[in-house]
C-alpha positions in Angstrom: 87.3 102.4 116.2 90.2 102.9 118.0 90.9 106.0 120.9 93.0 109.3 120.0 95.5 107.4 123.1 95.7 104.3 120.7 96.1 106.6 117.7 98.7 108.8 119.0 101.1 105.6 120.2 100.7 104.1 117.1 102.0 106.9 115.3 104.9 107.1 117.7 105.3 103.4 116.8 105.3 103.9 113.4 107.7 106.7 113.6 109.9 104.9 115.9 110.0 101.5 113.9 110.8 103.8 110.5 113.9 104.9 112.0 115.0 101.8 113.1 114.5 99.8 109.7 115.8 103.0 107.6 112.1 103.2 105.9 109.3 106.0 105.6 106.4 106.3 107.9 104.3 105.1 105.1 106.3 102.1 104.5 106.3 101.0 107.6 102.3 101.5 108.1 101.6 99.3 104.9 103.7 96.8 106.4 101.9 96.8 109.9 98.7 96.9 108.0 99.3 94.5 105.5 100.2 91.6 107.9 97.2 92.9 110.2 99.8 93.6 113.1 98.6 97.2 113.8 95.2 96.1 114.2 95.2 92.7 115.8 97.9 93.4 117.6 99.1 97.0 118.6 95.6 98.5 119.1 94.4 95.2 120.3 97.2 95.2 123.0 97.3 98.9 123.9 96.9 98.4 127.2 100.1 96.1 128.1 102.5 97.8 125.0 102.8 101.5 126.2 104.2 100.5 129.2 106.9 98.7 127.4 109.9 100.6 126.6 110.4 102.4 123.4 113.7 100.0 122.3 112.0 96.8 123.6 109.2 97.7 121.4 110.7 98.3 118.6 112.4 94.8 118.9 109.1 93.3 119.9 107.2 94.5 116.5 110.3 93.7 114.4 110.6 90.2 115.8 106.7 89.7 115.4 107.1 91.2 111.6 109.6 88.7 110.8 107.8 86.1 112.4 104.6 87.1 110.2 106.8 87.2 106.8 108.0 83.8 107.5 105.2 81.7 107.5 
């Protein structure tokens, strides 16, 4: 179970990524979910990811989204 801190970034997350792929929140979270990246990776990594910035993140997931799609 993850922490309302977790929760809340991960919604900003989501919310941030959906604006930079042109996509709905919702789109966005079945993508994260289905490639097990919002689990196993940005709850999993809380700790070192909301200290990042909010445009290197978004370049971070999108690189690691790709990087899951492709293989």
């Amino acid at each position: 179970m993850c922490k309302k801190s977790e929760m809340q970034f991960s919604v900003f997350l989501i919310h941030q990524l959906a604006q930079s792929w042109k996509k709905t929140p919702h789109e966005v979270y079945q993508t994260l979910e289905k490639s097990r990246i919002l689990d196993d990776y940005i709850i999993k990594h809380y700790d070192v990811l909301h200290s990042m910035g909010e445009q290197s993140l978004v370049e971070d997931i999108t690189q690691f989204v790709k990087e899951k799609q492709s293989v």
